[in-house]
MIFIPA-579334 format. One record per residue (C-alpha): residue in three letters; z, y, x. Coordinates in nm, 4 decimals, m for minus. Example, Ala and Ser with C-alpha at 12.3 -4.5 7.8 and 13.67 -1.06 7.14 Angstrom:
2
('ALA', (0.7800, m0.4500, 1.2300))
('SER', (0.7140, m0.1060, 1.3670))
This chain:
110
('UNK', (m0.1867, m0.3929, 1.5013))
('UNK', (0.1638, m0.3380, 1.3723))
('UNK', (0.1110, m0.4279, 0.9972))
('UNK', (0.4941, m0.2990, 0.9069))
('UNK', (0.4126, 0.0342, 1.0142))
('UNK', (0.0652, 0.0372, 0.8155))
('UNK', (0.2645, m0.0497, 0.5242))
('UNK', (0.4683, 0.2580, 0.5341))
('UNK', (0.1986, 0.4748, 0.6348))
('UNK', (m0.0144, 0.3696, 0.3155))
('UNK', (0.2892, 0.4006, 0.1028))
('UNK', (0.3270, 0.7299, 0.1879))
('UNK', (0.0214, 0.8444, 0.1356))
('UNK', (m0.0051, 0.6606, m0.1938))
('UNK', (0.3303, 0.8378, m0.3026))
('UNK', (0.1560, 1.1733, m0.1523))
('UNK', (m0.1062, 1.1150, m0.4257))
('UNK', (0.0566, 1.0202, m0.6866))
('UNK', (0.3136, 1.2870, m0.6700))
('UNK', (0.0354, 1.5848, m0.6103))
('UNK', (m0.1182, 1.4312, m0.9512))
('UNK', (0.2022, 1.4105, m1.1451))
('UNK', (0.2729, 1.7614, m1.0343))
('UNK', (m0.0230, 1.8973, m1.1792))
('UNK', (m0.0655, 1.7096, m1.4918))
('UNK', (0.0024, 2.0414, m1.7521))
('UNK', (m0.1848, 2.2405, m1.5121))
('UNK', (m0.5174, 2.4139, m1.6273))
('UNK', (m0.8092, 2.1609, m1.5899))
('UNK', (m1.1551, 2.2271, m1.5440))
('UNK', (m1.4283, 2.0148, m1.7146))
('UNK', (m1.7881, 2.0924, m1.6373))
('UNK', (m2.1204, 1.9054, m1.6714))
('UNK', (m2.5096, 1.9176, m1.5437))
('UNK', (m2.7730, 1.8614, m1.8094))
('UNK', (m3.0419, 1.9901, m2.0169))
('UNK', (m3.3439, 2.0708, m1.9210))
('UNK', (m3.3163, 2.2203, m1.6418))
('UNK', (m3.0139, 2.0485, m1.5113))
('UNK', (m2.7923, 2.3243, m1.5559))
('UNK', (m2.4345, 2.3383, m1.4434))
('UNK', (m2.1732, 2.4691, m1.7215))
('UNK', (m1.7799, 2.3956, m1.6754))
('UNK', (m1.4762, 2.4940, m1.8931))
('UNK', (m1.1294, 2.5391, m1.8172))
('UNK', (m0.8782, 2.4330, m2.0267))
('UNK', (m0.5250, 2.5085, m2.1040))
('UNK', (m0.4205, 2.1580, m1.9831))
('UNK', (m0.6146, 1.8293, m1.9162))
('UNK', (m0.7078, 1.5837, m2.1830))
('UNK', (m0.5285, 1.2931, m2.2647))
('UNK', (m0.6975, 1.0043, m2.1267))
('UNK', (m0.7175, 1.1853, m1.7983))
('UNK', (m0.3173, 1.2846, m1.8282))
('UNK', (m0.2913, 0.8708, m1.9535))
('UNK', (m0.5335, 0.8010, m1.5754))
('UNK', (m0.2769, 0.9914, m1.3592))
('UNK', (0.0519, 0.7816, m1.5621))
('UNK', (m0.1061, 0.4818, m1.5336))
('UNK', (m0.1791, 0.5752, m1.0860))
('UNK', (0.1755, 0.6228, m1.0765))
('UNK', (0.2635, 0.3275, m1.2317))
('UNK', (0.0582, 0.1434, m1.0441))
('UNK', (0.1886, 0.3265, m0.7230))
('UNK', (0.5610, 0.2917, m0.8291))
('UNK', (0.5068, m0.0571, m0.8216))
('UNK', (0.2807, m0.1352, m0.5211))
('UNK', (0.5310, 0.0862, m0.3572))
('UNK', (0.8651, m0.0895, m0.5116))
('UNK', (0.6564, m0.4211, m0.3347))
('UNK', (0.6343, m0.3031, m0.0463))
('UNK', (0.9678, m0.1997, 0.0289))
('UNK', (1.0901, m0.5503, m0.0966))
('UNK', (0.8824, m0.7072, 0.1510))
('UNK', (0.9180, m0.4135, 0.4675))
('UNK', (1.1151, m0.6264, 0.7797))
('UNK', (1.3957, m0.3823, 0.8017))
('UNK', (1.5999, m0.6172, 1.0148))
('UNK', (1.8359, m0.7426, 0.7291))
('UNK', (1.7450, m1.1028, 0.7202))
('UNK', (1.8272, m1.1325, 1.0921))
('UNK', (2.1136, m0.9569, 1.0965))
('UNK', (2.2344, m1.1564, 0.7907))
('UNK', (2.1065, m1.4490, 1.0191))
('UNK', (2.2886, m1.3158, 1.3113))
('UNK', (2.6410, m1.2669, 1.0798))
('UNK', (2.6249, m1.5574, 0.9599))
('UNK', (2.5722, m1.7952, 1.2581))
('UNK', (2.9110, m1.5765, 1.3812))
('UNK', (3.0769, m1.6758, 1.0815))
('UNK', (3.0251, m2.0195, 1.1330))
('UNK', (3.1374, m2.0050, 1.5132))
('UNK', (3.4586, m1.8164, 1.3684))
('UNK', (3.5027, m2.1065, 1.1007))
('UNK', (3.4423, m2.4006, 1.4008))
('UNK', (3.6508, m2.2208, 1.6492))
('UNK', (3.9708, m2.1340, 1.3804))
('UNK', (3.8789, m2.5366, 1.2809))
('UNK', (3.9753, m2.6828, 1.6189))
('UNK', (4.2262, m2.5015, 1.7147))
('UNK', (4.3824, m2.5876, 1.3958))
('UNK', (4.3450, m2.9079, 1.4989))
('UNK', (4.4400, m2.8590, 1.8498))
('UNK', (4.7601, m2.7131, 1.6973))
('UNK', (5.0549, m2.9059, 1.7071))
('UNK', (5.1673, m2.9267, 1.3532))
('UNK', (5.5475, m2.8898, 1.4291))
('UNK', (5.6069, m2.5364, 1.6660))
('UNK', (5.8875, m2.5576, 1.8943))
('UNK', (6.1884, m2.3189, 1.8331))
């Protein structure tokens, strides 16, 4: 199971979501209820959708923003071994111009 490409796959979808709810949040909204009696069904639509659910979607895309901000921190692009790989050529640079300083003589002929 590649985990990596789960990762990305959830984090998509999550930022799927949370976008389609941000999108809509001053869209009409439609409240209905069963009750009574006879268990009737009634609904409502209203000009825009309450608070506390407006407050529910913020909050999801908070919540997204930073399970998503996470998981790109911790995604294995690569970087750490190419920084790896640079810097293990650095240091063979350094060692090489190091001996052949010292190889050198210190007076050149003219």
């Amino acid at each position: 199971m590649d985990l990596a490409a789960g990762r990305v796959r959830l984090a998509e979808k999550m930022l799927a979501a949370s976008e389609a709810m941000l999108d809509g949040i001053d869209d009409e909204y439609l409240v209905y209820n069963f009750g009574g009696k006879d268990n009737d069904y009634n609904e409502h639509l209203l000009a825009t959708a309450p608070v506390e659910v407006k407050r529910n979607i913020i909050t999801t895309a908070g919540i997204t923003f930073d399970k998503l901000t996470r998981i790109v921190e911790k995604s294995d692009t690569g970087l750490e071994q190419a920084v790896g790989v640079l810097d293990t050529i650095a240091d063979g640079f350094r060692t090489a111009a190091e001996k052949y300083r010292s190889e050198s003589p210190t007076d050149a002929p003219e």
